[in-house]
N, C-alpha and C positions, 0 to 999 in steps of 0.2 A: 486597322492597326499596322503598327510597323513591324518587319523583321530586319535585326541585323544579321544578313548572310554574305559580310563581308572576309574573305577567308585571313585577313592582315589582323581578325581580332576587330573586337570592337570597345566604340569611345564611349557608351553612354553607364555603363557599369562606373565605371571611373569617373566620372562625371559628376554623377549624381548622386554617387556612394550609398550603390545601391547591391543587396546582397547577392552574392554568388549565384547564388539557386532562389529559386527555377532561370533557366538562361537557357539559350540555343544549346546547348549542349543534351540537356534535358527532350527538346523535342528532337533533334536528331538522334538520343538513345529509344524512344517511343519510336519511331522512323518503320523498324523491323518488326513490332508487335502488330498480334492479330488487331485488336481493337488499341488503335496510339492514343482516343481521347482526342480531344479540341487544343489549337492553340488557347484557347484563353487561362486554360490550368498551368502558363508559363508567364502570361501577360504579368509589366512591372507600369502602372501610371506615372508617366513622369508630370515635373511641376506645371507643366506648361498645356498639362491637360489628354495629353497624347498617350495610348496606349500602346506598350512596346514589347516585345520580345528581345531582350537584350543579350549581347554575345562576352564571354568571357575575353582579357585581353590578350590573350596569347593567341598569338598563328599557328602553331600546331595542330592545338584540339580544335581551332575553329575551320581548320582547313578539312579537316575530317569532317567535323560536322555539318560543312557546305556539301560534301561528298554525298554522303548520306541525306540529307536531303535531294538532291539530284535524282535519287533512285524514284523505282514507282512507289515504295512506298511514303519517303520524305514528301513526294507531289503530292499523294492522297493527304497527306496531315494538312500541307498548305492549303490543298484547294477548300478542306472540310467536307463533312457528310452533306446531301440533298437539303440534310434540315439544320445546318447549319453552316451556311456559306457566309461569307461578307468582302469586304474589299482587304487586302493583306498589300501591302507596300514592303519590297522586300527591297533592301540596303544591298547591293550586292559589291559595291567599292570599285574595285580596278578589275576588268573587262578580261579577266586570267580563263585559263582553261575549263578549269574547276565549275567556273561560274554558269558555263553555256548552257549546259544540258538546264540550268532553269529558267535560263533568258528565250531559252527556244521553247520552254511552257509555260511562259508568262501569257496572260491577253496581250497586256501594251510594257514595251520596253524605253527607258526613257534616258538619254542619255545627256549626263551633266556637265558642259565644259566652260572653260574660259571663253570672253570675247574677243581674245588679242588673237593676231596669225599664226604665231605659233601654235597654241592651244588648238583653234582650229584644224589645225594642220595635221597633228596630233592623232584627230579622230578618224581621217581618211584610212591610218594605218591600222582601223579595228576592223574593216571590211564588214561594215554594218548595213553598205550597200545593196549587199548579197540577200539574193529569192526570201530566205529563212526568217529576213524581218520583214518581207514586202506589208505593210499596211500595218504594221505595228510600229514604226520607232517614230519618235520625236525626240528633237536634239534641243536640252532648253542650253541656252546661251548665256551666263552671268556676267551683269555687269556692261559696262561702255563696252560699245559694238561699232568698228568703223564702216561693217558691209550693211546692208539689206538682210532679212531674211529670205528673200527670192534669190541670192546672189549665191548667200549659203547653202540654201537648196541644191540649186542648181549644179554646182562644184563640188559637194560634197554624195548629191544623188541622196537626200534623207528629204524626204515631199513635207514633214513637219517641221516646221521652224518655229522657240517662241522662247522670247527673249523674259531673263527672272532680272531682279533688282538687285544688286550690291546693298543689302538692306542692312548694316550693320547693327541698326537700334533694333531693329525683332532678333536676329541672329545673337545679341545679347541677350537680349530676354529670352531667350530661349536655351541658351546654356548657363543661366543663374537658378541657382538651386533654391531660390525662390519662390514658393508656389503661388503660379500667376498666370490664369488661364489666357491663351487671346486673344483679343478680339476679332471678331469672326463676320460679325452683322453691324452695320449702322453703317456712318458718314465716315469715319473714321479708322479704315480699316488697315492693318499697314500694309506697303507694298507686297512682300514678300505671301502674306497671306493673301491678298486680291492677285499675286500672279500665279501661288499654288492654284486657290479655287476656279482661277480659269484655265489654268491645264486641267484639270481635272474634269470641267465640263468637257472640256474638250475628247478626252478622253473615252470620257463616258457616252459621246453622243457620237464621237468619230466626225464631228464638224465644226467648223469655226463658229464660234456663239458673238454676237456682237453685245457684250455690255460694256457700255461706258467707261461705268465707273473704276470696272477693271485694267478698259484698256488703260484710259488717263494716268492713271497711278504706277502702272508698268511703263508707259510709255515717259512719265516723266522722272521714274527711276533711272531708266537706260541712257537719257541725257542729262544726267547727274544733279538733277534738279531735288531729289531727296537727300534731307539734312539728317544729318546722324547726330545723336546727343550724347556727348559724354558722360560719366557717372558724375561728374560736377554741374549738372544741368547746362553745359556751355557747348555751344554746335562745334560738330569736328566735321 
């Protein structure tokens, strides 16, 4: 599931128009009690299939609520009991103070940038370089890329490099309140989903996985070889 533990507030409450409570705010008040219960007594299904823990949109309360999470006991709720663990994807937005204490108990930390030089440029001033992520971070890269990811590496000192798709048509369907699951399996898979599922092997195995069909569709994202379709069915 996901968590938004973005402390700016978060987009998907807004979004999807979806009710206040249960939200982030709810498990960071559980955070302090003996027994806080499971995320899933928070979980909101959005249209698109994904199960969320969503964050109110104000910056205040949700700057507290990252807070509180951070502590040992917000970690306990994240991590879950023995008997019931899973994978949690936590949203944590702009790379602030607030945010560290959960990126330093994350398994793997994954950080999202532009492919232009600036953006790059950008990421060297998070010091993500540093012992505290040695063998956890991957920097995934959106969109046209004029370097290598060896080049990125190298310059930047993050050993994972892997490049996502500028996928516009899933990235709308995925914020249409629509419900409309994605497709996940078959021939037809969209970029953005075959470059998620291969971070994610990735991830989980801590080695580069050779499928195909993955790379093909990332790799023909990144040289802008995928068409986006307007709401008029006409390529943009």
């Amino acid at each position: 599931m996901v968590v938004e533990a973005d402390c700016s507030g978060g987009d998907l409450m807004m979004r999807f128009g979806l009710p206040p409570a249960p939200s982030l705010l709810d498990v960071a008040a559980a955070a302090g009690k003996p027994y806080p219960g499971s995320l899933l007594g928070a979980v909101a299904e959005l249209p698109f299939g994904v199960r969320a823990v969503v964050a109110v949109p104000g910056r205040r309360p949700c700057t507290e609520a990252v807070r509180l999470l951070a502590t040992e006991g917000g970690r306990r709720v994240l991590l879950g009991e023995e008997d019931n663990q899973g994978t949690v994807l936590l949203d944590a937005g702009r790379l602030v103070e607030d945010v560290s204490p959960l990126l330093r108990a994350a398994n793997e930390v994954v950080l999202v940038t532009g492919g232009g030089a600036e953006a790059l440029t950008h990421v060297s001033a998070y010091g993500l370089d540093s012992d505290v992520f040695a063998g956890r971070l991957t920097l995934g890269v959106v969109g046209r890329c004029p370097y290598r990811a060896e080049e990125i590496s190298q310059t930047l000192g993050i050993e994972r490099v892997l490049f996502l798709p500028w996928d516009t048509k899933t990235g709308g369907m995925m914020s249409s309140p629509r419900r409309r699951p994605l497709r996940t399996t078959g021939h037809r898979i969209p970029p953005l989903v075959a470059a998620a599922r291969k971070l994610a092997r990735q991830l989980a195995s801590g080695r580069d996985h050779d499928d195909e069909a993955d790379s093909k569709a990332v790799e023909q994202s990144r040289r802008g070889l995928v068409h986006a379709t307007a709401d008029d069915g006409s390529e943009s």
